[in-house]
VEXDREN-2710 file (C-alpha; in Angstrom, 1 decimal):
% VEXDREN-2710
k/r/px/py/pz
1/UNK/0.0/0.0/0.0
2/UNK/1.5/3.4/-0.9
3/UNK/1.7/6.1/1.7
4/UNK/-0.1/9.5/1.2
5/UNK/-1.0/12.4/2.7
6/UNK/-4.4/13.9/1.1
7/UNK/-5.6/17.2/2.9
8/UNK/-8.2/20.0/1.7
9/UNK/-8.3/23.8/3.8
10/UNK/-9.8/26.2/3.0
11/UNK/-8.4/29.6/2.1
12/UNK/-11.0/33.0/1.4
13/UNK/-13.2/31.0/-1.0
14/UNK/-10.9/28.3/-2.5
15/UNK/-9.4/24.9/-2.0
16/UNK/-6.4/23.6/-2.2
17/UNK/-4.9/20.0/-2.1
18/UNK/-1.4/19.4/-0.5
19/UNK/-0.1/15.8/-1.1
20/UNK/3.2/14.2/-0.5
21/UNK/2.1/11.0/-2.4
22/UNK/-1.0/11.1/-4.3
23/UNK/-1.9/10.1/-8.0
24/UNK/-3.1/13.6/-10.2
25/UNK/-6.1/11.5/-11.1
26/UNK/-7.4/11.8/-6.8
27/UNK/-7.1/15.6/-7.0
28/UNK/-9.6/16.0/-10.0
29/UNK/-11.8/13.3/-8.2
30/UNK/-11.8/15.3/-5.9
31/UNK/-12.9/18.6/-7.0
32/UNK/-15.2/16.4/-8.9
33/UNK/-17.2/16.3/-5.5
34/UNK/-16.6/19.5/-4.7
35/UNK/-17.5/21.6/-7.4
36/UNK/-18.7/18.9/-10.3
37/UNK/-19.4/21.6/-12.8
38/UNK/-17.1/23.6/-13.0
39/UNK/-14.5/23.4/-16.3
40/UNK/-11.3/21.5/-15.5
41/UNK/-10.4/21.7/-19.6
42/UNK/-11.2/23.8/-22.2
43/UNK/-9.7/21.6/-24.8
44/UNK/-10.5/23.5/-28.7
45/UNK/-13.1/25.8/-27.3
46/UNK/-15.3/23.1/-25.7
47/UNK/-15.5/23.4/-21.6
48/UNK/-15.2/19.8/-19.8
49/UNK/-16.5/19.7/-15.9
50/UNK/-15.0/18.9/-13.4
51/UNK/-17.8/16.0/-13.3
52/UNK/-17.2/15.2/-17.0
53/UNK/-13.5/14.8/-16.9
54/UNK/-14.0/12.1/-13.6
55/UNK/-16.7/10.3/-15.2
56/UNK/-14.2/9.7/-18.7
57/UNK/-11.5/8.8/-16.4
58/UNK/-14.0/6.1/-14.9
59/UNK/-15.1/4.9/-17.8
60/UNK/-11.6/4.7/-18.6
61/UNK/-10.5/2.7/-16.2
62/UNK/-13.1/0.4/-16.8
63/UNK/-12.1/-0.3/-20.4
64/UNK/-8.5/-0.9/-19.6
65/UNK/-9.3/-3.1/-16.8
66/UNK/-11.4/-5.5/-18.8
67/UNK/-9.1/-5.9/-21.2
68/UNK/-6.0/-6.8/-18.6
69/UNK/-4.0/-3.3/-19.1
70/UNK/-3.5/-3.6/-14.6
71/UNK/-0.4/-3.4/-12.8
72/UNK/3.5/-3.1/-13.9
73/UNK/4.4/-2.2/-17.6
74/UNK/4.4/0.7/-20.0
75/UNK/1.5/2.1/-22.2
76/UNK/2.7/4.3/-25.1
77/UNK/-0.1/6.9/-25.7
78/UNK/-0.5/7.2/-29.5
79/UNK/-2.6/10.0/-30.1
80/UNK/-1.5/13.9/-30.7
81/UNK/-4.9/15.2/-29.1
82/UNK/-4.2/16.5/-25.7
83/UNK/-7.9/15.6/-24.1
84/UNK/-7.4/11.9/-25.0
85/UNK/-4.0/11.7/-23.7
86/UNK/-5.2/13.1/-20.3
87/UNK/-8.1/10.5/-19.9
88/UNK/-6.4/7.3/-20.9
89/UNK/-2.8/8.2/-19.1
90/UNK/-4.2/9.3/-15.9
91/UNK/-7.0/6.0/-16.3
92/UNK/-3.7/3.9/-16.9
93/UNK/-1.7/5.2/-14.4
94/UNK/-4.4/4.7/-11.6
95/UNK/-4.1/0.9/-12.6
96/UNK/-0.3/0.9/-11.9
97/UNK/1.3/1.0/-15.6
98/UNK/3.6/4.1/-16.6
99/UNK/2.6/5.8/-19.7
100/UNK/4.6/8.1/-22.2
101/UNK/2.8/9.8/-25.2
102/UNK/4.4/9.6/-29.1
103/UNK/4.5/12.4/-31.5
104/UNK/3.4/9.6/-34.6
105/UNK/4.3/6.3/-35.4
106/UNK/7.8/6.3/-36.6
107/UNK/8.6/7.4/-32.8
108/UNK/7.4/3.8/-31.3
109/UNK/11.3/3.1/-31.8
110/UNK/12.2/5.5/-29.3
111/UNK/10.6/3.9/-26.7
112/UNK/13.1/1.5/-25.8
113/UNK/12.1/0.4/-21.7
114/UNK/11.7/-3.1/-21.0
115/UNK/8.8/-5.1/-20.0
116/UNK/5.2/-5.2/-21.2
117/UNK/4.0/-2.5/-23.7
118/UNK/1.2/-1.8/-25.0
119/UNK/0.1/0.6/-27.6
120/UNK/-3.2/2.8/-27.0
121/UNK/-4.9/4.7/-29.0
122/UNK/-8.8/6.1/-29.2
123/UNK/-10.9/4.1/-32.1
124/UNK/-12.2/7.0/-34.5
125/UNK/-8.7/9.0/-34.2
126/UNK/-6.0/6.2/-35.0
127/UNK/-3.2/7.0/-36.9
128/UNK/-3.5/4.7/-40.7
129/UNK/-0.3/3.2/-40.3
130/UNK/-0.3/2.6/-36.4
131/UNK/-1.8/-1.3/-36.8
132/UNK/0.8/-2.8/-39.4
133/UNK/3.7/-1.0/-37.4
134/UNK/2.4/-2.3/-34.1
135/UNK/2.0/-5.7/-35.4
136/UNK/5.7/-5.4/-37.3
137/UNK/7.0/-4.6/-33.7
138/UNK/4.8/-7.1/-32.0
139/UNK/3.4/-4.7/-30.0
140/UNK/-0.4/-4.9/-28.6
141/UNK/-2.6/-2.2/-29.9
142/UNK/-5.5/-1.3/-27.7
143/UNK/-8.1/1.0/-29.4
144/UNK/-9.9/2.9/-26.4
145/UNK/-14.3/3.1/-26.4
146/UNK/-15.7/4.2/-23.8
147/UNK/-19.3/4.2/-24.8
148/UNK/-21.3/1.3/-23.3
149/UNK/-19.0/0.6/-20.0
150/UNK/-19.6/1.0/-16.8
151/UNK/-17.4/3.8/-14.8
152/UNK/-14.9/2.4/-12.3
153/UNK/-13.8/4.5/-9.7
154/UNK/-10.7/5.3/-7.7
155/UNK/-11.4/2.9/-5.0
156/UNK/-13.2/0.4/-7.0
157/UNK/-11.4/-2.2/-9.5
158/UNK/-7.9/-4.5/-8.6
159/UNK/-5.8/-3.6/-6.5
160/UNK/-2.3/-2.7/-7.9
161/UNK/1.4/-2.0/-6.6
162/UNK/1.1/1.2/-6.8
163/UNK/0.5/4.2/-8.9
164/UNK/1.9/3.7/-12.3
165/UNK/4.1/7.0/-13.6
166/UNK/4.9/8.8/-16.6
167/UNK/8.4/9.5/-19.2
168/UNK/8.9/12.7/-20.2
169/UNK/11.5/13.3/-23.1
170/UNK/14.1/16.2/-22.5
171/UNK/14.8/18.7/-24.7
172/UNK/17.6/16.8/-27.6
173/UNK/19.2/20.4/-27.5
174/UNK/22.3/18.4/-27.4
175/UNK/21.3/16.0/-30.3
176/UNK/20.7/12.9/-27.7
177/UNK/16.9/12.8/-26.1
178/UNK/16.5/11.2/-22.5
179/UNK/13.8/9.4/-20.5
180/UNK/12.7/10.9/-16.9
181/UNK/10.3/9.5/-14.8
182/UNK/7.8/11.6/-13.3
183/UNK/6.4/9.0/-10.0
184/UNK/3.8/10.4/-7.7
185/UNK/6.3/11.5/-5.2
186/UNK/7.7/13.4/-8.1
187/UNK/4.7/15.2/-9.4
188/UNK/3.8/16.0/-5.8
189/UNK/6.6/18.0/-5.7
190/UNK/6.9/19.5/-9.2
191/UNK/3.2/20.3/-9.4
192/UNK/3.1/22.1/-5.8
193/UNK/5.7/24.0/-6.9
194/UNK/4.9/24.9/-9.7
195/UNK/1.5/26.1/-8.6
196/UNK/3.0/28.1/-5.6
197/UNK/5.5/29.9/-7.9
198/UNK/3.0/30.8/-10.6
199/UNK/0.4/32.3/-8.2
200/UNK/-2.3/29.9/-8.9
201/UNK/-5.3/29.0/-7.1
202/UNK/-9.7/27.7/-7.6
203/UNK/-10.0/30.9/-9.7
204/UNK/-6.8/30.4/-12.4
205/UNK/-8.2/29.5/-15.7
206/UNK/-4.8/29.0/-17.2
207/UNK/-3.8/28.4/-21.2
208/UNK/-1.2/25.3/-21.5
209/UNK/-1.6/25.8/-25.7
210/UNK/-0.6/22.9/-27.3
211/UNK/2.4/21.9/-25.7
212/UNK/2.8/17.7/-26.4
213/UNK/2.5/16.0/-23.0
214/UNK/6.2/14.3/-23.4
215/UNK/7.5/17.8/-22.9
216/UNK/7.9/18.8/-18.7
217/UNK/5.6/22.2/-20.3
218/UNK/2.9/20.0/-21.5
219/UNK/2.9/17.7/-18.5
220/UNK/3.0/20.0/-15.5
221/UNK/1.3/23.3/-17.1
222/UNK/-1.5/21.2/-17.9
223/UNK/-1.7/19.3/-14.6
224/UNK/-0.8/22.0/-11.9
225/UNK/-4.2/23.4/-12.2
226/UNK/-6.1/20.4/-11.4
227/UNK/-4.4/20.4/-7.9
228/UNK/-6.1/23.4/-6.9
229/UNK/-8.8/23.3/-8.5
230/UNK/-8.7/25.6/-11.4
231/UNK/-8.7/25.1/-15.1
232/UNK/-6.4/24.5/-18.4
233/UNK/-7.2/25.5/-21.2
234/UNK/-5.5/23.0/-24.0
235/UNK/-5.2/25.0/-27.6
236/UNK/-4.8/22.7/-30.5
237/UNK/-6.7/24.8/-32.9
238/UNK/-5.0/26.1/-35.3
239/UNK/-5.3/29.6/-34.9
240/UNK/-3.9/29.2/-31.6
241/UNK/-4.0/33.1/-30.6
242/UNK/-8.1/32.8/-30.2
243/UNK/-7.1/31.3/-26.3
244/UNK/-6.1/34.7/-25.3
245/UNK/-10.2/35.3/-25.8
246/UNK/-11.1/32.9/-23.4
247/UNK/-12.9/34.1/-20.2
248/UNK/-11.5/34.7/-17.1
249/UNK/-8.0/33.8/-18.7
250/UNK/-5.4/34.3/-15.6
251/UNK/-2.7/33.2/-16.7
252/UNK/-1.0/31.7/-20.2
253/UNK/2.4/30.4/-20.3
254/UNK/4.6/30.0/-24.0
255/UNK/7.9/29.7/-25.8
256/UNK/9.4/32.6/-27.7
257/UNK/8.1/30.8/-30.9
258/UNK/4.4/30.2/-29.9
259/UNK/4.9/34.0/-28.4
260/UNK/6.3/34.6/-32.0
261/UNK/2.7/33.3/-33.6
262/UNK/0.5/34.9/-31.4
263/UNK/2.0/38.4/-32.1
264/UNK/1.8/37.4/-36.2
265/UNK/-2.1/37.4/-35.6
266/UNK/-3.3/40.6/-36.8
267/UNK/-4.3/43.6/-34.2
268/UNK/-7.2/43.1/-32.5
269/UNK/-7.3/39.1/-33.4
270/UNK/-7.6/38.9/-28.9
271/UNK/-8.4/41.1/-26.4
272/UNK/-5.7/42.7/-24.2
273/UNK/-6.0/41.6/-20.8
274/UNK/-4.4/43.7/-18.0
275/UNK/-5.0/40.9/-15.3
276/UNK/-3.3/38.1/-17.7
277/UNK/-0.1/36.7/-15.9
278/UNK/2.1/35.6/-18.8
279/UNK/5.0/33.2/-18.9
280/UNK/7.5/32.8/-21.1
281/UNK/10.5/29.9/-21.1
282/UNK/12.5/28.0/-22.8
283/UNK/14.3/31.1/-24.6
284/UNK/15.1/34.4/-25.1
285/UNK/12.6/36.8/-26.2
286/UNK/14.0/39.9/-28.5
287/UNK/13.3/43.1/-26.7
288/UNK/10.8/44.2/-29.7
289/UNK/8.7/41.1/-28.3
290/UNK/8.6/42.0/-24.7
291/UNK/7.1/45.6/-25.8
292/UNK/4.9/43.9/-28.6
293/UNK/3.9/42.1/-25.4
294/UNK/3.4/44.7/-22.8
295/UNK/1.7/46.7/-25.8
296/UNK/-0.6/43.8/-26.9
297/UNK/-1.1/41.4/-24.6
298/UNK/-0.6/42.3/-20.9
299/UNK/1.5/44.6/-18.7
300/UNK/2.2/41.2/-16.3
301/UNK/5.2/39.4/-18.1
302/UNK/7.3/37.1/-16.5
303/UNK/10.5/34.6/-17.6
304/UNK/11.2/31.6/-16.4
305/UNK/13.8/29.4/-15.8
306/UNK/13.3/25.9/-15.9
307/UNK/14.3/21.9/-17.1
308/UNK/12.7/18.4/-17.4
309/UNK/15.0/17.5/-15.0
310/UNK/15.2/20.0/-12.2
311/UNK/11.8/22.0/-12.4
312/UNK/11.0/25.7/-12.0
313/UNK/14.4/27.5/-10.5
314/UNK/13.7/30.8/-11.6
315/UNK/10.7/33.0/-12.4
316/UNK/11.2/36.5/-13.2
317/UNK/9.3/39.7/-13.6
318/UNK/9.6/41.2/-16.9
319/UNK/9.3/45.1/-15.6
320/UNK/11.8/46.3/-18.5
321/UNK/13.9/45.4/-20.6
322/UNK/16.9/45.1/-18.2
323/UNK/15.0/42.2/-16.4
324/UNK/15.5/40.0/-19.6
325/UNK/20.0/39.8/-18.7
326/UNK/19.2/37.8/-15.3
327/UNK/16.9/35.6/-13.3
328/UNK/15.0/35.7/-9.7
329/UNK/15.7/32.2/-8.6
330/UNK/13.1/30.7/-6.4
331/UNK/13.4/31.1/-2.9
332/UNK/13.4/27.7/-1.8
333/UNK/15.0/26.2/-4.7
334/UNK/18.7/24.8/-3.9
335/UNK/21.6/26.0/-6.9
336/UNK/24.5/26.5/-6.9
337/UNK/27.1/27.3/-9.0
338/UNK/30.3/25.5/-9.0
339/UNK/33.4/25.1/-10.0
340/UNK/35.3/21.7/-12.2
341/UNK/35.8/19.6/-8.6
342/UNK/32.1/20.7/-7.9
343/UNK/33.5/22.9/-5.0
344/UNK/31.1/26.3/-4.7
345/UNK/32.3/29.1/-7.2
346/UNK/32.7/32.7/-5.7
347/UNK/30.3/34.9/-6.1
348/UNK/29.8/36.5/-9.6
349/UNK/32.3/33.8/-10.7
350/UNK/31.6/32.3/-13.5
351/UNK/31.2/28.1/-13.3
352/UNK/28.5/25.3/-14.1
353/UNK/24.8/25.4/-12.4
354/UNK/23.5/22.5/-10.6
355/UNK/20.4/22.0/-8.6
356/UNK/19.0/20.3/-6.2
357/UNK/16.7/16.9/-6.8
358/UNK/17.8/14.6/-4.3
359/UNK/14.4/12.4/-3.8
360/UNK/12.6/13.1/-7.0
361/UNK/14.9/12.4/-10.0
362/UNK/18.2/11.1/-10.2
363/UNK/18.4/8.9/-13.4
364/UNK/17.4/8.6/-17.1
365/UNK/16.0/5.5/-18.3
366/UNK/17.5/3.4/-19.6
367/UNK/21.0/5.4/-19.8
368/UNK/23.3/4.9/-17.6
369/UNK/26.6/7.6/-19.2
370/UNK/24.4/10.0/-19.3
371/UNK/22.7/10.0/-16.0
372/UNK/26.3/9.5/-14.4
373/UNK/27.3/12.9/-15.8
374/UNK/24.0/14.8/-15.0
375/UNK/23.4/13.7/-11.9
376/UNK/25.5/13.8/-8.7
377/UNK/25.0/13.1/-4.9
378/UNK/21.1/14.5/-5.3
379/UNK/22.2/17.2/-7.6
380/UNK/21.1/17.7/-11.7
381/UNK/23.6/19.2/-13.5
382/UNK/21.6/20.6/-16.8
383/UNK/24.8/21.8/-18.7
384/UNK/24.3/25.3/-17.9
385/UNK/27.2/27.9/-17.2
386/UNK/26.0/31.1/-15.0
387/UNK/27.2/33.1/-11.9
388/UNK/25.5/35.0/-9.5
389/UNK/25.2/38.7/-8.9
390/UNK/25.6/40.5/-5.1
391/UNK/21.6/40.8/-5.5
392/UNK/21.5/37.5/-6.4
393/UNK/20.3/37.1/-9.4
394/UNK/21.3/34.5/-11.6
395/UNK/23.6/35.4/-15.1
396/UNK/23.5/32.7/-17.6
397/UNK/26.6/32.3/-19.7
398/UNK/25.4/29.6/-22.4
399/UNK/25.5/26.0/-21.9
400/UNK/29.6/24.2/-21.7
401/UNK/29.1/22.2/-24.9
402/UNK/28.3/25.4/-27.0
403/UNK/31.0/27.9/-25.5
404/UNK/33.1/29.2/-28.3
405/UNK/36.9/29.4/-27.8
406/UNK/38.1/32.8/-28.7
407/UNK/41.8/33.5/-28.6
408/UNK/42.2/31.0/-25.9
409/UNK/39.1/32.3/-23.5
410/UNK/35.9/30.7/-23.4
411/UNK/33.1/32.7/-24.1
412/UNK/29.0/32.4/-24.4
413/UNK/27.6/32.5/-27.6
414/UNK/24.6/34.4/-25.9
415/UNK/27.2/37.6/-25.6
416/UNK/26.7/37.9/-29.4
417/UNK/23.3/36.3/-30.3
418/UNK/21.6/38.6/-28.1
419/UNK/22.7/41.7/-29.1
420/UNK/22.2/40.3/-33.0
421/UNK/18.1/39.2/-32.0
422/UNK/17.8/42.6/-30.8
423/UNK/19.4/44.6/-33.9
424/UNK/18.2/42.8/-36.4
425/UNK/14.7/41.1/-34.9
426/UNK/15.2/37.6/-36.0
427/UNK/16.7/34.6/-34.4
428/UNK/20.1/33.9/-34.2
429/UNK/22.2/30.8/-33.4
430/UNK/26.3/31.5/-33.2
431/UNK/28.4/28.2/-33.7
432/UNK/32.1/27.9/-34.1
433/UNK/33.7/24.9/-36.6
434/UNK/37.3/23.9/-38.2
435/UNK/37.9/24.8/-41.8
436/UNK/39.3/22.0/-43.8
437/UNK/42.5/23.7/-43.5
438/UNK/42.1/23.3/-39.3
439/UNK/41.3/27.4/-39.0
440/UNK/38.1/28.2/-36.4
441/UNK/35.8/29.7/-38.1
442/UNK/32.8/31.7/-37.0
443/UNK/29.6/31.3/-38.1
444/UNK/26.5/33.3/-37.7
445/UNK/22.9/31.2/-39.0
446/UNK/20.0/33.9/-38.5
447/UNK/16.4/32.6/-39.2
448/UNK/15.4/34.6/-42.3
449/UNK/15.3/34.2/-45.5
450/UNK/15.7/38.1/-45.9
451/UNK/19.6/39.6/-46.4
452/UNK/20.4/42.1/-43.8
453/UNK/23.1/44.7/-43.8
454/UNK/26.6/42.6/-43.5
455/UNK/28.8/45.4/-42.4
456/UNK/26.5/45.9/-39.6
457/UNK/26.9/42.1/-38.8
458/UNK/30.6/42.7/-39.2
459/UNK/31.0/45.2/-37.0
460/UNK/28.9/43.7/-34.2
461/UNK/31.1/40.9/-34.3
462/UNK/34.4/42.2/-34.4
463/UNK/35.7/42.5/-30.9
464/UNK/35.7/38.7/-31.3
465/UNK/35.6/38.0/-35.1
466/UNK/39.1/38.9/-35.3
467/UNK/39.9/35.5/-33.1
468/UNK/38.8/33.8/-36.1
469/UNK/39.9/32.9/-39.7
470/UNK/36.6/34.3/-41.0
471/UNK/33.2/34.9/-40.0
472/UNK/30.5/33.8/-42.2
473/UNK/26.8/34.6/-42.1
474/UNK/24.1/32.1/-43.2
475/UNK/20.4/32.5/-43.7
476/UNK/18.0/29.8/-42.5
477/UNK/14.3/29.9/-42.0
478/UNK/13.1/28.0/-40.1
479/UNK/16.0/27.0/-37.7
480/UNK/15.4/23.5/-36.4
481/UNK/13.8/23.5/-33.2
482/UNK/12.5/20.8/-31.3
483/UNK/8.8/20.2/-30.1
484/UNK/9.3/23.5/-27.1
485/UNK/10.5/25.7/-29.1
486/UNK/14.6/25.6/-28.4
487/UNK/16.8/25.8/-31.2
488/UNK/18.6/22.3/-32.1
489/UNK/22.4/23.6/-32.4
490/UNK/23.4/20.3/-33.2
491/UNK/20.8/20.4/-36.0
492/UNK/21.7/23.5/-37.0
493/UNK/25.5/23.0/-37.6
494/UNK/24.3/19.7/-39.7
495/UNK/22.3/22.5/-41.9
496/UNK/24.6/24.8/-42.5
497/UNK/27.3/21.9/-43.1
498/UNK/25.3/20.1/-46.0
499/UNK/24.9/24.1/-47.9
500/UNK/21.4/24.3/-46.7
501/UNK/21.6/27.6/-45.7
502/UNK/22.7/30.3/-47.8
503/UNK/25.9/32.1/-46.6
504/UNK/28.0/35.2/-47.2
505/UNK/32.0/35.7/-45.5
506/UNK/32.5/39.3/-44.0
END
């Protein structure tokens, strides 16, 4: 029997649920007693209760019990809409399997974990080719319907181990994607903290878009409502700016690239809401955007800092521009910066950023190098270099595998993408590779398709241009990114390498 701890105060006129232990599937049954109609999702513009959304689950459960999917094993999720994934994974997981959802087909490769898998998907919304590759694989395809069962509570059904958990992928910014395991225990802490950070509560009616729910975005935006009580709201539409009109929208969270959409839409395509709390990670936003923003959208802008790994570390009010060169860390977060023996770096010293986990995560699955070099005696070590200002405020300085070596010092490409995003308004991504003839060279890959003005670009860069054989300026649109918005460097240099992007010496 797992241990728990499940209580409900109250607080002015809302609830909250604290638990140490508890499947996300208990919270929303609970709130299903509480307040049964009011929305948990807005998923494409259509509300689903509180009542609704416990009664699917049910009904879920049901279905996956009378057809043996109970106790230890993995269910790979194959469907891309975000309402379906939530009732079958959170149905699955009551029953003590782990779940992980797939972008398509072709991705049932990836998921390399061993024991029993089995393939879901919803019967109406299959993917053509997910039978014959399921049956290639010998893999059990289960087609969830839900009309005509009977609805199976939390506390009804067979008993099992335990609650099951679910993968998340990290971000492949280094060319090599990972397996975490998010357990109860994990998502107890995660969700709580992310709730507490983001200022959420019974009234936040909060816009996830359409972030997949393999990413640590998709996963824990979408679920950290449901814990207190509120509501997501799940954009898949296409036009994926018409959220922002949602009622009583409190707060909205994006990467620069969905930001970078949403500001495309044409003026008045959503209302500007002063009470809108708006987050945006995974990236830099341009300081045109963050006025676009303030301008458009809301005054309340924030940044955050975050990983699959680690969670929120740092989230930061956007009151100007200058709030964009550092981050607030969160107060009861443990990092540190430190130095190649892992000894504590002085302050405002440069060295690599680790944080605390000890308890939650401390492996990848299924990969043992890597999780030797990212984690450490409870600490996650995400790649980052930073140092820490007297006000303490965290500095990032770029990640160690993309630091360029100029003239013998290391520096952060940041330093000159960011001034580049700003200038010119367009992404830029800064890599450094050996001629044929062994001479560094510098190259600059902006996502446009437009020339800009190259002595400009020459003259940004040459404090540290000089350090280099040449400097040579490529045009790419779109840069690869992967599924949260980040740009793929690895992908990038592979671009640029085969003559995909267009490219100019100054």
């Amino acid at each position: 029997m797992r241990e728990r701890r499940l209580s409900f105060f109250s607080e002015t006129c809302f609830y909250r649920v604290k638990f140490e232990c508890v499947m996300i599937a208990e919270a929303i049954f609970h709130w299903a007693k509480q307040c049964p109609d009011k929305p948990a999702i807005v998923h494409g513009g259509r509300a689903v209760s509180y009542g609704e959304f416990r009664l699917l689950i049910s009904l879920a459960r049901d279905f996956f019990v009378r057809r043996n999917c109970v106790g230890d094993g993995y269910a790979i999720i194959a469907t891309g809409n975000l309402l379906e994934f939530w009732i079958s994974s959170l149905a699955l997981r009551s029953l003590g399997l782990t779940t992980v959802q797939v972008p398509g087909p072709t991705a049932l490769d990836e998921i390399v974990v061993e024991g029993r898998r089995v393939v879901v998907s919803f019967a109406g919304s299959t993917w053509p080719s997910l039978a014959s590759r399921c049956e290639q694989r010998g893999l059990e395809l289960v087609q969830v319907v839900l009309a005509g069962g009977e609805a199976l509570d939390l506390d009804q059904g067979p008993s099992t181990s335990g609650a099951g958990g679910h993968l998340l992928r990290t971000s492949g910014t280094t060319g090599d994607y990972k397996l975490v395991l998010m357990t109860a225990k994990a998502d107890a802490v995660f969700l709580r903290r992310k709730t507490e950070v983001i200022g959420m509560n019974h009234e936040t009616v909060l816009c996830a878009f359409d972030f997949p729910a393999w990413t640590a975005a998709g996963y824990r935006w979408a679920a950290s409502p449901w814990t207190v009580g509120g509501t997501v709201v799940l954009e898949q539409r296409r036009d994926i700016h018409l959220a922002l009109g949602q009622p009583g929208l409190t707060h909205a969270v994006m990467v620069p690239s969905t930001l970078a959409s949403v500001l495309s839409a044409a003026e008045g395509s959503f209302p500007y809401n002063d009470q809108l709390r708006l987050t945006v990670g995974g990236g830099a936003m341009t300081d045109k955007q963050v006025e676009q923003v303030k301008a458009r959208i809301t005054p309340r802008l924030f940044n955050l800092l975050a990983s699959t790994e680690g969670g929120v570390i740092a989230h930061t009010p956007i009151r100007d521009i200058g709030d964009m060169r550092s981050h607030s860390l969160v107060a009861d977060r443990l990092v540190e910066i430190v130095d190649e023996h892992d000894a504590p770096a002085p302050q405002g010293t440069t060295g690599r950023v680790r944080v605390g986990v000890r308890g939650l995560v401390d492996a990848y699955i299924n990969n043992a190098p890597a999780a030797i070099e990212c984690f450490r005696d409870g600490f996650f070590y995400p790649g980052d270099m930073a140092f820490i200002k007297p006000d303490g405020r965290l500095v990032l300085q770029g990640r160690v595998s993309d630091l360029l070596n100029v003239g013998g010092f290391k520096v952060s490409p940041l330093s000159l993408e960011e001034p580049l995003m700003n200038y010119l308004g367009v992404a830029v991504c800064v890599l450094s590779m050996f001629s044929d003839c062994g001479e560094e060279e510098l190259h600059v890959v902006l996502e446009s398709n437009h020339a800009f003005d190259q002595a400009k670009i020459a003259s940004m860069l040459r404090g540290t241009g000089k350090f280099f054989s040449r400097v040579k300026v490529h045009f790419l649109r779109p840069l690869a990114r992967n599924e949260m918005g980040k740009i793929l460097r690895h992908e990038v240099r592979r671009q640029i390498l085969s003559s995909e992007g267009r490219d100019k010496t100054v």
